[in-house]
C-alpha distance (Angstrom), angle and dihedral (degrees) to the residues before:
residue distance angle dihedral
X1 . . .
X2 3.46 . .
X3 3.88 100.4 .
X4 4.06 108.4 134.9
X5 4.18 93.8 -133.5
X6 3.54 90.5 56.6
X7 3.48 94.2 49.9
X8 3.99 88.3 52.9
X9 3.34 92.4 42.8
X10 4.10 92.5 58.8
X11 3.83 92.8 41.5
X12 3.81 80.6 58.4
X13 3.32 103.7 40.0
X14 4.38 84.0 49.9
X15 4.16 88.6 48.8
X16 4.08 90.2 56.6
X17 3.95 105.7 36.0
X18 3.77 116.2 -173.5
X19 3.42 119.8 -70.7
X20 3.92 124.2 -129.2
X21 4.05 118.4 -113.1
X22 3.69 106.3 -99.3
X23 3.78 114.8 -100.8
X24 3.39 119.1 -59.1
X25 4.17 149.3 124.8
X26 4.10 110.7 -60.3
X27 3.64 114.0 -87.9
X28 4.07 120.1 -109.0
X29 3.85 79.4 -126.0
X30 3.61 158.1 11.2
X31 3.79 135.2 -138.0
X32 4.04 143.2 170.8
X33 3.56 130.0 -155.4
X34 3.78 127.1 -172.4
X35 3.68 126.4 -129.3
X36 3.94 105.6 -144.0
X37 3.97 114.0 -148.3
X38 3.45 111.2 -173.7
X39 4.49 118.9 178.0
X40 4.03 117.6 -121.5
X41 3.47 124.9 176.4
X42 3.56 102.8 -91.6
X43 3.90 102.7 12.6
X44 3.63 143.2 30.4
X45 4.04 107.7 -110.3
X46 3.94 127.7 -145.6
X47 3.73 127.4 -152.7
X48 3.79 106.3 -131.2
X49 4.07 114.8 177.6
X50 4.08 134.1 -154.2
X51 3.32 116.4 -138.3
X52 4.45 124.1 -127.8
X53 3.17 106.2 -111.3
X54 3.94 109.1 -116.2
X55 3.88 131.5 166.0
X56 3.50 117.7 -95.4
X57 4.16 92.2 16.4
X58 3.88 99.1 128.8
X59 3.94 81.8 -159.2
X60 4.01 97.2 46.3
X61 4.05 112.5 150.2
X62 4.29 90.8 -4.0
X63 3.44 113.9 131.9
X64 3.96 113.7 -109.2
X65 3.80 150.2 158.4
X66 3.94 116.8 -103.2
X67 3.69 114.3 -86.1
X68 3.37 146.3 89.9
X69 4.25 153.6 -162.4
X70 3.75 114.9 -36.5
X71 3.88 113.9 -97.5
X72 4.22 121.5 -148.5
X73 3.94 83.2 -125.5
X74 4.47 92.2 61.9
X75 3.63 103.8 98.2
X76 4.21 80.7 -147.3
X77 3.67 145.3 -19.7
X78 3.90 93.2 -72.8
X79 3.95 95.6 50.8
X80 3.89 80.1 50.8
X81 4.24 91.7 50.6
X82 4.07 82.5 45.8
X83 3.77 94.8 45.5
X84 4.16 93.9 54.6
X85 3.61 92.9 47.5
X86 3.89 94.4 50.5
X87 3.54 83.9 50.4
X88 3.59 98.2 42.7
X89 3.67 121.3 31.3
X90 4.12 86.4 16.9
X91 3.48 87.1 -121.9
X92 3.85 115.8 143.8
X93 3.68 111.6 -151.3
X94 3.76 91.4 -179.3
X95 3.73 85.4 70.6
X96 4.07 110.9 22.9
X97 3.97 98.7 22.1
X98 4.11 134.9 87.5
X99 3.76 112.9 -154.3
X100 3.75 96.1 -134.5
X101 4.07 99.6 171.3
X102 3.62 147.1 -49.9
X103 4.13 128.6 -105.8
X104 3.25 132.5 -134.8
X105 4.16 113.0 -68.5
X106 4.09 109.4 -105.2
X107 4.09 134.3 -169.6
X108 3.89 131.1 -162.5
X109 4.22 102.6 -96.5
X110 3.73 84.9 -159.5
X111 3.85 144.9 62.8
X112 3.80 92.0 -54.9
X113 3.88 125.2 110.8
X114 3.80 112.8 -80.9
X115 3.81 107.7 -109.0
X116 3.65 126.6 142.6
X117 3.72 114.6 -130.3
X118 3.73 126.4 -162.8
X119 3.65 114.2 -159.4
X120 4.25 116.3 -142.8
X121 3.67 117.7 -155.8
X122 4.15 113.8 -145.8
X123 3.58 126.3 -177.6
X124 4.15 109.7 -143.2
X125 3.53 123.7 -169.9
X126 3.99 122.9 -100.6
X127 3.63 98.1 -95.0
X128 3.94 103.9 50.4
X129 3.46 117.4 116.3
X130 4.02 141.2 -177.0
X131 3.65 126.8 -101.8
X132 3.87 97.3 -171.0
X133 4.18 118.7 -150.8
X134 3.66 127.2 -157.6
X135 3.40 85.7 -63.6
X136 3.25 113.6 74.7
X137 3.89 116.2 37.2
X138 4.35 89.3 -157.4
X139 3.45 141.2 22.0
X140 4.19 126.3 -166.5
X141 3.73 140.5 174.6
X142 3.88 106.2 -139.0
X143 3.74 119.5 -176.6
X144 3.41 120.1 -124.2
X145 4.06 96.1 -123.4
X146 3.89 91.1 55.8
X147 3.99 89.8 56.7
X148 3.91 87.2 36.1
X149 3.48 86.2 58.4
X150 4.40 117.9 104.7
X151 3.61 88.6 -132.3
X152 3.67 98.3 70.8
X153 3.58 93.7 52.7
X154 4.14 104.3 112.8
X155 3.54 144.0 149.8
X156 4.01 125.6 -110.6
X157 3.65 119.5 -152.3
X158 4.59 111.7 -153.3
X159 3.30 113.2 -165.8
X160 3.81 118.6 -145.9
X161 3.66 133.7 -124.6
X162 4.02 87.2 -113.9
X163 4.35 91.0 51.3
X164 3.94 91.8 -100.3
X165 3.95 115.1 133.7
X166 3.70 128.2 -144.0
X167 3.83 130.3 -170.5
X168 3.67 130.7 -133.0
X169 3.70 137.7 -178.3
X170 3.70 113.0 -106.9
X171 3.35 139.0 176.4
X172 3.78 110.6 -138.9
X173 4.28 125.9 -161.3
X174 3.59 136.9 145.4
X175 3.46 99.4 9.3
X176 4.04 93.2 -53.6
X177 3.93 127.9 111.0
X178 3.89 114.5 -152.2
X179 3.47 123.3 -167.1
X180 3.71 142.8 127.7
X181 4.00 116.0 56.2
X182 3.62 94.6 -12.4
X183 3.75 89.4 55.0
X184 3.76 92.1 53.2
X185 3.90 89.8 42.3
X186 4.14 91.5 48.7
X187 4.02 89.8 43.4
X188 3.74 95.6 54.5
X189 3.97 91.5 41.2
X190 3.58 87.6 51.3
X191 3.88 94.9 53.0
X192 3.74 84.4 52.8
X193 3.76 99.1 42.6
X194 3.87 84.4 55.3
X195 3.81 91.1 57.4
X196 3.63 94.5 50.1
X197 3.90 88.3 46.8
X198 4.24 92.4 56.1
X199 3.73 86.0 -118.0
């Protein structure tokens, strides 16, 4: 893939390798997602995901990246982020995806089950596309200046089981609302996307 922001993007992504978590007790579980980069003409694009919604999903309907809980069979975290997104986008990374570096590990700091996640970041070439399963109820390629972009900078207000509210930056576009994990996994790719970019 010989496309010259993916190449900066990688020697980035190799300059700043994934932090660990701070200190603290083991997890119940682990997880991987996988951050899809895929060239456009004038922008890189990233695959961002919505959730079904399904009872007793403590993610049901949020935006996401593809990937899922850690399974015995995963020789490691990134077979796990490759595994997911096989399963579902129907994307095989194996075969259409470039490993190009890992960010920094993340957990939910609220209310959610503690899991540690670590995202994966893939480059794919320009004509890959989704094939969603039951999983995921969208799927949509959103370039990296439209998420750069001030505008899309808002605040997300969860409401608790007891009726108490608590805010969140977000990035909202097209309709969607992305907060949570994913926001902390888009913000710090962003940062680095930036340095690759000169900017």
């Amino acid at each position: 893939m010989p496309d010259p922001r993916i190449a900066a993007l990688q020697a980035a992504l190799a300059a700043t390798p994934g932090l660990a978590a701070p200190p603290q007790a083991p997890p119940p579980a682990r997880a991987a997602v996988a951050l899809l980069v895929r060239p456009a003409p004038d922008d890189l694009e990233l695959l961002l995901i919505r959730r079904a919604e399904r009872e007793g999903d403590p993610w049901s309907g949020h935006m996401a990246l593809p990937g899922g809980r850690a399974d015995p069979r995963d020789a490691d975290a990134a077979a796990t982020a490759v595994r997911e997104t096989r399963e579902e986008v129907g994307i095989d990374l194996d075969a259409h995806g470039r490993l190009l570096g890992v960010l920094d590990e993340v957990a939910p700091r609220s209310g959610a089950p503690r899991i540690a996640v670590t995202p994966f970041v893939f480059a794919v070439e320009p004509g890959v596309e989704p094939v969603p399963n039951h999983e995921v109820q969208a799927a949509v390629w959103i370039p990296v200046g439209e998420l750069s972009d001030p505008g899309t900078t808002v605040e997300y207000l969860h409401e608790l089981a007891g009726g108490a509210t608590l805010r969140f930056p977000a990035y909202g576009t097209r309709g969607y609302v992305i907060w949570g994990l994913t926001h902390r996994i888009l913000t710090r790719f962003l940062e680095l996307h930036a340095q690759a970019a000169g900017g």
